[in-house]
N, C-alpha and C positions, 0 to 999 in steps of 0.2 A: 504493500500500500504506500501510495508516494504522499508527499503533502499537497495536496490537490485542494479549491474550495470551488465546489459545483458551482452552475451557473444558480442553479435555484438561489526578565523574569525578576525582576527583581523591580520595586517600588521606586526603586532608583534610576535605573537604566535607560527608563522613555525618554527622559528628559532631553538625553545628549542624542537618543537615533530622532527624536522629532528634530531638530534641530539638524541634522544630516538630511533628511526626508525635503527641508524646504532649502535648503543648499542646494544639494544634487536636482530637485525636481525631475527624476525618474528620465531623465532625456535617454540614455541608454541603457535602462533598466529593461532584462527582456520581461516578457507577460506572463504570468504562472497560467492561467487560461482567457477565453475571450472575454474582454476587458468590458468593465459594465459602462454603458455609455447611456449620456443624457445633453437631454437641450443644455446649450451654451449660452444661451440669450433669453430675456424677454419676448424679445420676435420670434423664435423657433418654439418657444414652448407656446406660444398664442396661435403659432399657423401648424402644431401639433394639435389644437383643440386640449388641451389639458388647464385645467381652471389656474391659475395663478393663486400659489397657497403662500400665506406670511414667512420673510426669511423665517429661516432659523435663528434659534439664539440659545448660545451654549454659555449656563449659565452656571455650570457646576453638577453635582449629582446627586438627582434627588433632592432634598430640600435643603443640604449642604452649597450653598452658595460661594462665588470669589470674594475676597474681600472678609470673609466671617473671621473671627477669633478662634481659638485655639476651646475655648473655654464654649461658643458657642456651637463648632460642632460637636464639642463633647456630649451637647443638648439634644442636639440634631440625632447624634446616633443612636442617642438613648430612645428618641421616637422611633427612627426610621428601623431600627433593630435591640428592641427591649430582650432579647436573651441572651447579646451580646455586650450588654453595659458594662460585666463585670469582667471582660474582657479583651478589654481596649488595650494593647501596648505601643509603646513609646520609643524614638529615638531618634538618635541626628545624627545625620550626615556625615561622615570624616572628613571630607571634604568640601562640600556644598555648604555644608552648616545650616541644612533647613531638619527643620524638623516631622516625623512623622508621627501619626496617630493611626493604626490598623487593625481593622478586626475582621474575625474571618466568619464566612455566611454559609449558613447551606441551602443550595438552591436557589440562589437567587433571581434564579429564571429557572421553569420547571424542570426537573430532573438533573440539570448541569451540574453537581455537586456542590465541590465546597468553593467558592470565591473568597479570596482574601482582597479586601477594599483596603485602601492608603490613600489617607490625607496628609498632604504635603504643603507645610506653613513656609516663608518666604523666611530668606537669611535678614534681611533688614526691615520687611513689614512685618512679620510674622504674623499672617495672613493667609489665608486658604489661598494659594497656584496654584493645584493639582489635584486633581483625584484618579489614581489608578487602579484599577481591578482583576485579576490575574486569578487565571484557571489554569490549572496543571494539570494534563495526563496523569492516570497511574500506572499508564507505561506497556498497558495492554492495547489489544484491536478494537475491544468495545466502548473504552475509555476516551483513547484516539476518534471515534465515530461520534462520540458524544459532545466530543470537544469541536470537533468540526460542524457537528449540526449548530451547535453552540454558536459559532461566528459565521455561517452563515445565515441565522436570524435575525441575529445582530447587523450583521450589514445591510440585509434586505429591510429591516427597521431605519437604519442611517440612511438610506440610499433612497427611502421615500418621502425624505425632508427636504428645506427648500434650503442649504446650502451656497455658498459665496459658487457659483459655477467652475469660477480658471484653479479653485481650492480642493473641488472632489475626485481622487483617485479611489479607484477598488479594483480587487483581485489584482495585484500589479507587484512581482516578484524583486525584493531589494536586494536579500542574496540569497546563497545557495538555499537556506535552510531556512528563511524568512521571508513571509509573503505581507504586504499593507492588504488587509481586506478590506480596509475603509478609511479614508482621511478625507474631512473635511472642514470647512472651516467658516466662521458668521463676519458678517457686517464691520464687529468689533474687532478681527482679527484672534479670535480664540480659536479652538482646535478640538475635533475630535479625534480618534485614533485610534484605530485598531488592529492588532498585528498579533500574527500568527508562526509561532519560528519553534525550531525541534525538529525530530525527526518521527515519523510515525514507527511503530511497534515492530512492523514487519522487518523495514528496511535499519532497526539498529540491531535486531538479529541475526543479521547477515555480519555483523561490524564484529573485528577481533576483541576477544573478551580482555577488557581493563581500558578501553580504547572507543568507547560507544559513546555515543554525541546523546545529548539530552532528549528525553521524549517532549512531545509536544506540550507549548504555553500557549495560552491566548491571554492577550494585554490588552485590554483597556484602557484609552485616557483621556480626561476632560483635564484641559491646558487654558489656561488665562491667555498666556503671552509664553507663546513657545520661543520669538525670535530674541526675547528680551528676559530670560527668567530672572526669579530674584534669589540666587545663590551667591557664594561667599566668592567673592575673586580678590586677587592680589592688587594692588593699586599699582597703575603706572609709576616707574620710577622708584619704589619700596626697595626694588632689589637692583 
């Protein structure tokens, strides 16, 4: 079984591949399959007959918003997942110096397992920039199957919003073992994200043992300001 997503890993990590993602803009990135395509315009979606629906607006997740406190999604989560309250953990960056807040969900879309959610507070607002959600393989072919129906839901969900047009890739292969199933992006320049990297069950079977590449993630991400984050850098001139 290859990493395929039909036509139908770390909390940390998104931050630096979105930021590659709007660098490169996929100009020679080959196509994992035939690439989901849509009106580019106001005039093509009007002489398509398709109703004209309100941008999108990517505001956070769930009723976690950008811009909240530290103290306020604590709030948040305690609503949006009361059997998770006692099980929030904590930590920052080594680097970035942002802080997270994550807890893990079961099913947070029907049968998908467990999701582990991360919010991610800014190194100098310390402030909701992120929220990331990541499902893991357990490394089997059913699991692997669940995972993929998993993101392509997900994308078919993304991909029937009114997104920034020259902003929406899906199905669109970045490298060998990672596929974007969806990016796209609002008005305000925020970011959605979804990526798909590992390798399915069958083909790290094949791989010599001590030597096998990770089974399949699917990552999730709602981005404030992917081009601008607010993590910890060196000042010009410091060193």
């Amino acid at each position: 079984m290859k990493m395929l997503i039909s036509s139908q890993r770390t909390e940390w990590r998104l931050a630096l591949l979105t930021i590659s993602l709007i660098g490169c803009g996929f100009a020679n990135a080959p196509t994992a399959v035939a690439e989901s395509t849509a009106p580019t315009s106001e005039v093509e979606q009007g002489a398509a007959g398709q109703p004209q629906s309100p941008p999108a607006s990517i505001d956070g997740f769930r009723q976690a918003l950008f811009g909240m406190s530290e103290e306020q999604v604590r709030q948040i989560i305690r609503k949006d997942f009361p059997a998770a309250t006692g099980k929030i953990s904590n930590a920052v960056h080594p680097s970035e110096k942002t802080k997270v807040l994550s807890v893990v969900v079961p099913d947070l879309l029907p049968d998908s397992g467990n999701a582990r959610i991360s919010y991610i507070f800014g190194h100098q607002s310390k402030k909701l920039i992120q929220v990331n959600i990541v499902w893991a393989s357990e490394g089997n072919a059913a699991s692997d199957e669940t995972l993929v129906g998993t993101a392509n839901s997900l994308r078919d969900y993304f991909a029937a919003q009114n997104y920034k047009p020259d902003t929406v890739v899906a199905n669109r292969q970045l490298a060998e073992n990672t596929i974007v199933v969806f990016r796209g992006g609002d008005l305000q320049g925020r970011m959605v994200l979804l990526v798909l990297s590992g390798v399915a069950a069958a083909a790290r079977g094949e791989e010599k043992k001590g030597s096998r590449p990770p089974p399949l993630t699917l990552e999730l991400s709602y981005i404030e300001d992917a081009a601008h984050p607010d993590v910890f850098r060196i000042s010009k001139g410091q060193f």
